[in-house]
TITI-623425 format. One record per residue (C-alpha): x, y, z; chain. Coordinates in Angstrom, 2 decimals, always signed. Layout:
BEGIN
+---------+---------+---------+------+
:      xx :      yy :      zz : unit :
+---------+---------+---------+------+
:       X :       Y :       Z :    A :
...
+---------+---------+---------+------+
END
This chain:
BEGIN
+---------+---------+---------+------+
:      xx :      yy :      zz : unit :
+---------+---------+---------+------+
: +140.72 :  +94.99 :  +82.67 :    A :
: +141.24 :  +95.23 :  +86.62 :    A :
: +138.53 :  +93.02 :  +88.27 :    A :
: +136.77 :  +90.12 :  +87.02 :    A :
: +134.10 :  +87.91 :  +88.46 :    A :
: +134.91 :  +84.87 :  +90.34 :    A :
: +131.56 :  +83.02 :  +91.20 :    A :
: +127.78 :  +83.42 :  +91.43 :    A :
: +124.51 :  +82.55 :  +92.80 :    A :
: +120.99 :  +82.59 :  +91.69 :    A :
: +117.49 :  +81.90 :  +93.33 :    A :
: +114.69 :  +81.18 :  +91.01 :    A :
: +112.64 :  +84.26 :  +90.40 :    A :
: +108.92 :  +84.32 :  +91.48 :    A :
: +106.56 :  +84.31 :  +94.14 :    A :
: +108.77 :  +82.76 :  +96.78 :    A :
: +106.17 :  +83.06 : +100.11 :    A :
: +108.68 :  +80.70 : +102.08 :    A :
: +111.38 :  +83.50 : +101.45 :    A :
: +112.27 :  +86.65 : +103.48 :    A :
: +114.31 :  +89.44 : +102.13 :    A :
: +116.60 :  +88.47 : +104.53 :    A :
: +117.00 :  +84.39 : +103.35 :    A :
: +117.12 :  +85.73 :  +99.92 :    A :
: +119.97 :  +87.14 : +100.53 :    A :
: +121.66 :  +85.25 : +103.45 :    A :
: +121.42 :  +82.54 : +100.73 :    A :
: +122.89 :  +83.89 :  +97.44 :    A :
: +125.95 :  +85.28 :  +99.53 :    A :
: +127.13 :  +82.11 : +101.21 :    A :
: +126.09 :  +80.30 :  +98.00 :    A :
: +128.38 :  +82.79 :  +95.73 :    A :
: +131.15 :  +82.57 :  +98.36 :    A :
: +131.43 :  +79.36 :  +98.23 :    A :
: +131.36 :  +78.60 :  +94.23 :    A :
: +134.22 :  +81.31 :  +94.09 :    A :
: +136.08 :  +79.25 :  +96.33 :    A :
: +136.86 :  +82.33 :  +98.80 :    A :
: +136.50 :  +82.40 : +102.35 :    A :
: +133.76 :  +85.20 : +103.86 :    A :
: +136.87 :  +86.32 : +106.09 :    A :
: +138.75 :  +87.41 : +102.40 :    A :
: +135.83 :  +89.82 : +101.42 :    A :
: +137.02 :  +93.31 : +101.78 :    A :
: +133.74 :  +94.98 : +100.80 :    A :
: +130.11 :  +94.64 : +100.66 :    A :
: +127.21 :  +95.86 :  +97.98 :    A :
: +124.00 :  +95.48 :  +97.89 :    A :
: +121.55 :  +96.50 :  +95.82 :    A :
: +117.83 :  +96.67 :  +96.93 :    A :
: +115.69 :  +99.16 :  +95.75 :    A :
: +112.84 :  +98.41 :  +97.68 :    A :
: +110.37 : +101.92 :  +97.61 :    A :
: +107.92 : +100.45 : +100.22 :    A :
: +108.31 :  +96.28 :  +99.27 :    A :
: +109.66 :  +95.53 : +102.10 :    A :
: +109.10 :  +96.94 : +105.36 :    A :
: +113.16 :  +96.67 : +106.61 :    A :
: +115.08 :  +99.52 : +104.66 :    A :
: +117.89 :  +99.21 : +106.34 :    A :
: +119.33 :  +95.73 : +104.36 :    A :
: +123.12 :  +96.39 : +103.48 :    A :
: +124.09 :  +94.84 : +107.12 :    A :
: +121.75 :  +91.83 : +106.44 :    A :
: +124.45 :  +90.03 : +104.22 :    A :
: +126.36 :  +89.71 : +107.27 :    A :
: +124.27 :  +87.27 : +108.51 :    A :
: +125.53 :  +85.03 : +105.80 :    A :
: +128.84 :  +84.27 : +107.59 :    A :
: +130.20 :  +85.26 : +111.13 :    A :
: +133.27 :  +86.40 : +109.28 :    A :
: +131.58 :  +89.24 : +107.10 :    A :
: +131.41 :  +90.98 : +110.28 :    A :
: +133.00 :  +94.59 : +110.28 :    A :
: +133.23 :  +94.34 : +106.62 :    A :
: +132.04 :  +97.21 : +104.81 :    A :
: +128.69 :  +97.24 : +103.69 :    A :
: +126.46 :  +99.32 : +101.65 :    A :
: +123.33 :  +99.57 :  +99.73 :    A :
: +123.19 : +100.99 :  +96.21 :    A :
: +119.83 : +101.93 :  +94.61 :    A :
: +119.05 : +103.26 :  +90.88 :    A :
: +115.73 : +102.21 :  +90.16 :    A :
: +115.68 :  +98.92 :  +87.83 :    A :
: +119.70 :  +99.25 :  +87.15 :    A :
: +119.90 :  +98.66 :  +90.94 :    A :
: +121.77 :  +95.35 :  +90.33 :    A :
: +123.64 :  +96.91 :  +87.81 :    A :
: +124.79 : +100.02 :  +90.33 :    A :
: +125.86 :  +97.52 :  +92.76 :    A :
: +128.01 :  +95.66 :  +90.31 :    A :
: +129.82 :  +98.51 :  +89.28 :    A :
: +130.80 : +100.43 :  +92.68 :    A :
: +132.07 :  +97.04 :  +93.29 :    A :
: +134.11 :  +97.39 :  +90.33 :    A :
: +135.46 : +100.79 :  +91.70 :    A :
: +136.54 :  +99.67 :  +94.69 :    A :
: +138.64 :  +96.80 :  +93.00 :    A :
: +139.73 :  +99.63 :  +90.27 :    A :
: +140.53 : +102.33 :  +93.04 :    A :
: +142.84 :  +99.40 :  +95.36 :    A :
: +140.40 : +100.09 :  +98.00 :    A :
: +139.12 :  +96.28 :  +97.95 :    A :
: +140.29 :  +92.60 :  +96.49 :    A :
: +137.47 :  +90.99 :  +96.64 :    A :
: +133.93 :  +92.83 :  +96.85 :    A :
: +130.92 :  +90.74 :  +97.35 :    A :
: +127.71 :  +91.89 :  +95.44 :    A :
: +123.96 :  +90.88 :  +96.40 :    A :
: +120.84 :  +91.72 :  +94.22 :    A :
: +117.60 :  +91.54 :  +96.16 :    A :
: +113.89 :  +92.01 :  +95.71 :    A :
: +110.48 :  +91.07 :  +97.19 :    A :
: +107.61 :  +92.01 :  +95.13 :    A :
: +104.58 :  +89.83 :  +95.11 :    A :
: +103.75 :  +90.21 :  +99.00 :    A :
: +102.64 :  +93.52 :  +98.20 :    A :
:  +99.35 :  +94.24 :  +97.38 :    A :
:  +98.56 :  +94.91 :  +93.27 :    A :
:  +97.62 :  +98.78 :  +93.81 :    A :
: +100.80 :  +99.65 :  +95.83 :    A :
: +103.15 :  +97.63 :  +93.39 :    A :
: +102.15 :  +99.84 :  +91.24 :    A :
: +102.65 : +103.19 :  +93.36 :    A :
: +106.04 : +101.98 :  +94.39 :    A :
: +107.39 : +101.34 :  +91.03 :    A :
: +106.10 : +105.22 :  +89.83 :    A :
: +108.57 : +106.69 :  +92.70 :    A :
: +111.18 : +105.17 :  +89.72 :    A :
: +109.06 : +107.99 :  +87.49 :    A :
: +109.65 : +111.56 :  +87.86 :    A :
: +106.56 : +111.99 :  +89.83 :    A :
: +106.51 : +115.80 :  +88.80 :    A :
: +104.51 : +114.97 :  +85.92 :    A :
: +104.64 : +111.61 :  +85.11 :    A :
: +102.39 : +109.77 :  +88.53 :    A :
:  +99.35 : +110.41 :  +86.89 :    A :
:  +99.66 : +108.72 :  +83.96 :    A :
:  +96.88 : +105.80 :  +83.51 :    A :
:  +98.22 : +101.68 :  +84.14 :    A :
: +101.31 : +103.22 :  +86.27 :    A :
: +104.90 : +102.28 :  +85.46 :    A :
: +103.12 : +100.24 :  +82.35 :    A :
: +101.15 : +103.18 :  +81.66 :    A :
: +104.56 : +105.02 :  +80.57 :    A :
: +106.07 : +103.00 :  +78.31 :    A :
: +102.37 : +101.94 :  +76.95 :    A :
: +102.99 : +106.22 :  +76.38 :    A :
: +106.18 : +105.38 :  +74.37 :    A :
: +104.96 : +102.39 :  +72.36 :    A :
: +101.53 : +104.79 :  +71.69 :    A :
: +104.46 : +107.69 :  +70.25 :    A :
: +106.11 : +104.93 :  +68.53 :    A :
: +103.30 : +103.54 :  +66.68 :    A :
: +102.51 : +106.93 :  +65.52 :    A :
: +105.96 : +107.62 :  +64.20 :    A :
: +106.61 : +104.29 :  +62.54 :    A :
: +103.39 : +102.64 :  +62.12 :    A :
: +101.71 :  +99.82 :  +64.45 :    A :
: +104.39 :  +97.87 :  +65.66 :    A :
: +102.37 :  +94.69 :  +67.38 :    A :
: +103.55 :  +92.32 :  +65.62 :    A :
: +107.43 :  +92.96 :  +66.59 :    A :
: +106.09 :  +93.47 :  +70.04 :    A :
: +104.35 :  +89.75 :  +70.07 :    A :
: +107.71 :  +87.99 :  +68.04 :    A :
: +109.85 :  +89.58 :  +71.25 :    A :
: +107.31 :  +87.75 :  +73.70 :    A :
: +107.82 :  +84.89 :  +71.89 :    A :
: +111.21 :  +84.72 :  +71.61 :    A :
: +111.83 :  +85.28 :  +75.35 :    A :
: +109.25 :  +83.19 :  +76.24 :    A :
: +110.88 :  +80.39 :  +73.96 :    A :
: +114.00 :  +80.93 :  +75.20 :    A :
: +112.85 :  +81.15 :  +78.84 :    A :
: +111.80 :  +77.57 :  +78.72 :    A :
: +115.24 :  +76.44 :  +79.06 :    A :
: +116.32 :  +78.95 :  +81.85 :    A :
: +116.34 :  +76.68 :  +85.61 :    A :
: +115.83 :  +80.37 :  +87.36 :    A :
: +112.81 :  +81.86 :  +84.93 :    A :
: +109.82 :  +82.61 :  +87.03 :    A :
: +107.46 :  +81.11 :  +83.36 :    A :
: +108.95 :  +78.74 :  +81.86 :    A :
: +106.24 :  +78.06 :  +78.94 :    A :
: +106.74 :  +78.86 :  +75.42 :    A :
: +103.65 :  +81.06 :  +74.65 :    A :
: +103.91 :  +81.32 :  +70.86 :    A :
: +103.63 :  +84.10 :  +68.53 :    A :
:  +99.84 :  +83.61 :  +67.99 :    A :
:  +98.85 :  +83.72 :  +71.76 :    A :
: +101.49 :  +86.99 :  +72.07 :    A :
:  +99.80 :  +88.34 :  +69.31 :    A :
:  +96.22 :  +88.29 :  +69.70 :    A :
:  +94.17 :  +90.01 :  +72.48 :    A :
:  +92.01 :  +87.96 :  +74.61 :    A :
:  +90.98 :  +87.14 :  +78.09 :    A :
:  +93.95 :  +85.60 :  +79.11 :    A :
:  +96.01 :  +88.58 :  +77.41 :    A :
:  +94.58 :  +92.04 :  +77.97 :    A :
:  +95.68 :  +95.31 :  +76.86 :    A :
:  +97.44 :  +96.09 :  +79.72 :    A :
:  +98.56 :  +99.93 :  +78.83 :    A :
:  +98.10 : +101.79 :  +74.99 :    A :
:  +98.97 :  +99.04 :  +72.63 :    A :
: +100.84 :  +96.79 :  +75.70 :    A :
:  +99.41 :  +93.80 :  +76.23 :    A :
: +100.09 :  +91.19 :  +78.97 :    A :
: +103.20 :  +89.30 :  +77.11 :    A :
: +104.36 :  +92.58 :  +76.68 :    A :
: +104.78 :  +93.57 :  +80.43 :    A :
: +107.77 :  +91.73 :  +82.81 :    A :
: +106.51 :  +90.40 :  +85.40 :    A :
: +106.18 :  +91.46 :  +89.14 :    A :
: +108.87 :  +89.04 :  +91.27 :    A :
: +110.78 :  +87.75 :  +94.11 :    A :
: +114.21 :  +86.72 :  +93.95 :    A :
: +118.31 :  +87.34 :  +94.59 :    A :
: +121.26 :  +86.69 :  +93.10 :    A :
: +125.19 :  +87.19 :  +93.77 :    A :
: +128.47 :  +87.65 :  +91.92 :    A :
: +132.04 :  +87.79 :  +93.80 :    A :
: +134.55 :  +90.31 :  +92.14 :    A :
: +137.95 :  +89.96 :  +92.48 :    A :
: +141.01 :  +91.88 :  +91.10 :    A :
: +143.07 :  +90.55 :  +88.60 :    A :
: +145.65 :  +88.66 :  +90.38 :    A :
: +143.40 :  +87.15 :  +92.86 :    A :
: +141.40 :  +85.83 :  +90.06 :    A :
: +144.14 :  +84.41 :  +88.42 :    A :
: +144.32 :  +82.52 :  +91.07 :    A :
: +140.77 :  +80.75 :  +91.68 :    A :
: +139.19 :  +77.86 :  +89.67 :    A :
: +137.42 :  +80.83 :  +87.01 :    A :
: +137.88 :  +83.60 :  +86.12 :    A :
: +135.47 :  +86.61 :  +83.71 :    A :
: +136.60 :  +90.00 :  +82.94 :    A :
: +135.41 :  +93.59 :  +82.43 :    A :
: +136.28 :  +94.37 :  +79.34 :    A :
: +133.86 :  +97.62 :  +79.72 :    A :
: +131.75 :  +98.98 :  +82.64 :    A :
: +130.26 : +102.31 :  +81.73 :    A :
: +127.67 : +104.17 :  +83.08 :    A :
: +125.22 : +106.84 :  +81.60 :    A :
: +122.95 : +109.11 :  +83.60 :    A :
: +120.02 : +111.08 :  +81.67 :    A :
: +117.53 : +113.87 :  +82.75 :    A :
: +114.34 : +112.15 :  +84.74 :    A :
: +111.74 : +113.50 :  +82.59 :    A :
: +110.46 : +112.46 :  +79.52 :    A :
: +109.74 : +115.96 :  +78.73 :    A :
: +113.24 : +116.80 :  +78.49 :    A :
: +114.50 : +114.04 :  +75.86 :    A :
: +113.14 : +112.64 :  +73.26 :    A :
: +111.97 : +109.21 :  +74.60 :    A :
: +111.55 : +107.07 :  +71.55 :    A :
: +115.30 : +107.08 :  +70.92 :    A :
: +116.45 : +106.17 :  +74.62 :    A :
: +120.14 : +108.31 :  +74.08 :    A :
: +121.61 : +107.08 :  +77.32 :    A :
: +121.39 : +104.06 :  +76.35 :    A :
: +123.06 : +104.77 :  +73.18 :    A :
: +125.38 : +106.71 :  +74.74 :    A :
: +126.55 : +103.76 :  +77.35 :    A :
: +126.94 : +101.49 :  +74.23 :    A :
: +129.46 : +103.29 :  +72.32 :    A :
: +131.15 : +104.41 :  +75.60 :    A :
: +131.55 : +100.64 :  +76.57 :    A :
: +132.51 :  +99.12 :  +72.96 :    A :
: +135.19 : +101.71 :  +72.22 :    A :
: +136.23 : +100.64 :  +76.04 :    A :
: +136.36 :  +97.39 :  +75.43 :    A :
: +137.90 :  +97.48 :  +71.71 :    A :
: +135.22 :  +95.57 :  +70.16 :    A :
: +132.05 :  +96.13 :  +67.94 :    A :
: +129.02 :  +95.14 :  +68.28 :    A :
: +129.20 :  +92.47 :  +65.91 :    A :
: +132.12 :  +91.07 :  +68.13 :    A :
: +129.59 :  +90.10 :  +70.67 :    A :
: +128.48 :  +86.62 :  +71.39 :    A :
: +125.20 :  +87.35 :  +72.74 :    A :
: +123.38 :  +90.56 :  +75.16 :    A :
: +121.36 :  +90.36 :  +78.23 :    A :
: +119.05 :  +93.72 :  +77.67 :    A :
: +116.31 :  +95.14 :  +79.58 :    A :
: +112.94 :  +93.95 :  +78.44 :    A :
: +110.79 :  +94.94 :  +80.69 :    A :
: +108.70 :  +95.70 :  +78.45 :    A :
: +108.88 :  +94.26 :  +74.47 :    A :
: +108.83 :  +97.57 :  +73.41 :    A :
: +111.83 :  +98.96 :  +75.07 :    A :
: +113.68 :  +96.19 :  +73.83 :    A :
: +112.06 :  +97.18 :  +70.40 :    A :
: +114.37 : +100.51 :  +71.02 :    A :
: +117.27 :  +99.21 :  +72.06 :    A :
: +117.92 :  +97.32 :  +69.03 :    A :
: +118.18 : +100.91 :  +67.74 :    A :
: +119.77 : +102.31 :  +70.23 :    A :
: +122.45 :  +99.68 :  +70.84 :    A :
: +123.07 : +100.37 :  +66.89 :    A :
: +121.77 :  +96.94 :  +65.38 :    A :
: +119.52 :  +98.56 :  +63.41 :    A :
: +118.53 : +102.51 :  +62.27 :    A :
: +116.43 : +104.22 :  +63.87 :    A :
: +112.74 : +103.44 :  +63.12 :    A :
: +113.45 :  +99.66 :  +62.24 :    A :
: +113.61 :  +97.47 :  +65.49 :    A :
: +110.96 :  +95.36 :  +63.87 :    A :
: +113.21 :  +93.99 :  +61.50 :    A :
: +115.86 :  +92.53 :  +63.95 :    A :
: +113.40 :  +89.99 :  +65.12 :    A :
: +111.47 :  +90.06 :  +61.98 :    A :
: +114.35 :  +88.46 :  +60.65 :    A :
: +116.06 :  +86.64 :  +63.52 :    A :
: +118.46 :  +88.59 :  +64.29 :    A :
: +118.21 :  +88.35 :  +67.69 :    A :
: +117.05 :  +84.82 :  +67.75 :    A :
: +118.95 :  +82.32 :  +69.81 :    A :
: +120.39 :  +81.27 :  +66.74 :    A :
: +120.51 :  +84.85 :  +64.66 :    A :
: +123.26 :  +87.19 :  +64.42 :    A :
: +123.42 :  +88.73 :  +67.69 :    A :
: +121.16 :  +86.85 :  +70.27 :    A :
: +119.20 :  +88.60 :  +72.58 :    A :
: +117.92 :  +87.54 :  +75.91 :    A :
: +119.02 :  +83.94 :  +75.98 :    A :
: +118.14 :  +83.69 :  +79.45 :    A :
: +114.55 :  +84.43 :  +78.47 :    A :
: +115.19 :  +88.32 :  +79.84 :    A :
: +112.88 :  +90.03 :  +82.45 :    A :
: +109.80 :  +88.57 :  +80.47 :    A :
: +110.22 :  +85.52 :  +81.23 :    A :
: +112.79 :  +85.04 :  +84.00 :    A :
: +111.15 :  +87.79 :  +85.88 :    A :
: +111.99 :  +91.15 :  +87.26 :    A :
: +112.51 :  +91.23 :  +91.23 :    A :
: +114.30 :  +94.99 :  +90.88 :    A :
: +117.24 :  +95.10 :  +92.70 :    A :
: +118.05 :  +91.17 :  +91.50 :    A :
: +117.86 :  +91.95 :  +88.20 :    A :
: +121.50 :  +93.64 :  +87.11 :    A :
: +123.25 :  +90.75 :  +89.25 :    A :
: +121.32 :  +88.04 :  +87.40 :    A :
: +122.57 :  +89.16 :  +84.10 :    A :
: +126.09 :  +89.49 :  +85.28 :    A :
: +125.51 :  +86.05 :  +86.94 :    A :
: +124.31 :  +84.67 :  +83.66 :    A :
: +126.50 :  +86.32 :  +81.43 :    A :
: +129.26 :  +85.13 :  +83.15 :    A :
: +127.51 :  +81.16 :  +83.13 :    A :
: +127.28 :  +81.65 :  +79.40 :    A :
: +130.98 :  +82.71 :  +78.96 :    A :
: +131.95 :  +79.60 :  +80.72 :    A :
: +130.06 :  +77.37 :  +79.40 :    A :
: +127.70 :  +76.63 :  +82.54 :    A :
: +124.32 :  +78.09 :  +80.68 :    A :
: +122.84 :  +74.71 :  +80.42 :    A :
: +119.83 :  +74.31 :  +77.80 :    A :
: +120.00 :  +78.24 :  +77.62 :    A :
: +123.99 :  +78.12 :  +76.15 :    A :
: +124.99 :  +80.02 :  +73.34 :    A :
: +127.40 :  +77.67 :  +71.68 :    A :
: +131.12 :  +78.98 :  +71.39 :    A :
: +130.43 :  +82.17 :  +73.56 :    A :
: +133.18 :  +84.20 :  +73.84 :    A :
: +132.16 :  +87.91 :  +74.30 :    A :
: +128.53 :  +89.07 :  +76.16 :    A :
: +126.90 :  +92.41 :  +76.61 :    A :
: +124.61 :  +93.64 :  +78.80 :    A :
: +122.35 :  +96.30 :  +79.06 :    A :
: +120.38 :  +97.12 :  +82.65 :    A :
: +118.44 : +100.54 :  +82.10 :    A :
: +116.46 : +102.26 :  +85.46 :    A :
: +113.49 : +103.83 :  +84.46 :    A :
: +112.57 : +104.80 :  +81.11 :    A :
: +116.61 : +104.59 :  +79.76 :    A :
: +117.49 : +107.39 :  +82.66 :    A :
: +119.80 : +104.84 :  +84.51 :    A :
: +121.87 : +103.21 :  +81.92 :    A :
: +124.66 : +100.71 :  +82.13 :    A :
: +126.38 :  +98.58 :  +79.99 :    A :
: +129.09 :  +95.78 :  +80.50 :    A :
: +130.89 :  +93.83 :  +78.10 :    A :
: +132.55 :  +90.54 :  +79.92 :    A :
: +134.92 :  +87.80 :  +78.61 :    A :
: +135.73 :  +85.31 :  +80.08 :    A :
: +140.19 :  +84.36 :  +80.63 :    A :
: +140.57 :  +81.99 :  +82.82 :    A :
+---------+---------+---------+------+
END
């Protein structure tokens, strides 16, 4: 346990027209500065994480957090990029500064811009997070590959559409409660369930409700060692930070069980000293139902072959066992790319101090999350409590 974070910020997630990349994040920086407590002239060291692949036209963003504050000048500043675990990335080489004594406090920005991008070229940018090789051709683009995987799953454990539309629900439900979500409406399991105009096919056996959604947004977390922490109004820990890499093709693994992802799990709980069942709740990566589906497996909640019954049987309910995606997850809070692995740190850490609002798990004490890039090639997984 060596760094722990100290304050947030969060933008609702959307279609944000008045925004910029730029005010995104110029606003989530001073905004996390400030509800840490910690001056902009403390910061050590900067992260970003954008991922960007042709959203925005300025690549260049790490030195646009500067603008936040005259005093984050000649601080060091980078930008991190791992397809969806973007956020995630960021998060942890912050963590490695703190853990290597190179920093004290590291401030770390999640950014995206999405929806002023034209439909056909959202889709092109989010297949350079695809290993192009082999897999840009497939039909319905970054949907089209896991609409591949839920097609292989289906086959292999029979149709699964019902667990699909009780995920979408759930979210969705859960959503409704989340200030940030970009849809706050509780769909129901009967409109998730059935085709119609409203909710298409989208890719194989994917319908709308079962696809994230495309996004603008930004959000912040300050890190701070130990000590310094100690010393501010709140403090959340690290328990675990781990990090999993797996080959970019599909070809090469077997894609229904996502094995980075259960590789990052048991790195981080034997890290952190804890079992599953210790945690609280777990911010995963739904960005689509059916990976979620998996990583009830892989995450070892249930055997292989039997994510349906988690949320057949409320598991992973807001009030089951082991509650998944309070916040409403990528489904219905949104998915602005690089935002995404700072939200659920952000959140994780409002849940484990009791600042979630009408999303709060009561009594939570230990969360997980789980931020994957591409089809479970990027994987990370923290496990935070909070001590102060």
């Amino acid at each position: 346990m060596t760094a722990c974070i100290v304050g947030w910020a969060h933008t609702p997630f959307g279609k944000l027209d008045a925004e910029t990349v730029e005010s995104l994040v110029v606003r989530v920086a001073a905004e996390a500065l400030a509800d840490a407590g910690v001056a902009a002239a403390d910061v050590d060291e900067i992260v970003l994480g954008h991922f960007n692949a042709g959203f925005s036209a300025q690549d260049f963003t790490a030195s646009l957090v500067l603008q936040a504050d005259p005093d984050l000048r000649f601080k060091r500043a980078t930008r991190v990029e791992n397809a969806c675990a973007t956020g995630s990335a960021a998060v942890h080489q912050g963590l490695r500064a703190i853990e290597a004594k190179a920093a004290r406090i590291v401030l770390v920005v999640g950014v995206e811009q999405m929806t002023t991008t034209p439909a056909a070229e959202i889709g092109r940018n989010l297949l350079k997070a695809s290993y192009v090789r082999e897999e840009a051709n497939i039909d319905g683009g970054f949907a089209g590959l896991f609409g591949k995987i839920a097609g292989h799953y289906f086959q292999k454990y029979g149709d699964q559409s019902d667990a699909l539309a009780r995920i979408a629900a759930k979210n969705h439900k859960n959503g409704v409660g989340n200030p940030y979500a970009q849809m706050r409406r509780d769909l129901g399991y009967a409109f998730c369930r059935t085709e119609s105009e409203k909710n298409p096919f989208v890719a194989g056996p994917l319908k709308r409700t079962d696809c994230s959604l495309v996004s603008d947004g930004a959000a912040a977390v300050v890190l701070a060692d130990l000590d310094t922490a100690l010393l501010l109004d709140k403090a959340v820990a690290f328990r675990a930070a781990e990090h999993v890499q797996d080959f970019l093709p599909m070809s090469r693994r077997d894609i229904l069980k996502f094995e980075g992802c259960t590789e990052a799990w048991k790195r981080a709980l034997a890290k952190a000293g804890v079992t599953l069942g210790d945690l609280s709740f777990v911010e995963t990566h739904d960005c689509f139902t059916i990976a979620e589906l998996i990583e009830y497996e892989a995450m070892g909640l249930v055997p292989e072959g039997r994510g349906a019954t988690a949320i057949a049987e409320g598991l992973t309910e807001k009030t089951g066992k082991l509650p998944i995606n309070p916040s409403g997850g990528l489904k219905a809070k949104g998915h602005p790319i690089g935002a995404t692995g700072v939200s659920m740190h952000a959140l994780t850490a409002m849940q484990l101090t009791d600042r979630a609002g009408d999303i709060q798990v009561p009594g939570a004490r230990l969360g997980g999350i789980f931020n994957m890039g591409g089809a479970a090639v990027a994987n990370y997984v923290s496990i935070l409590e909070r001590i102060k």
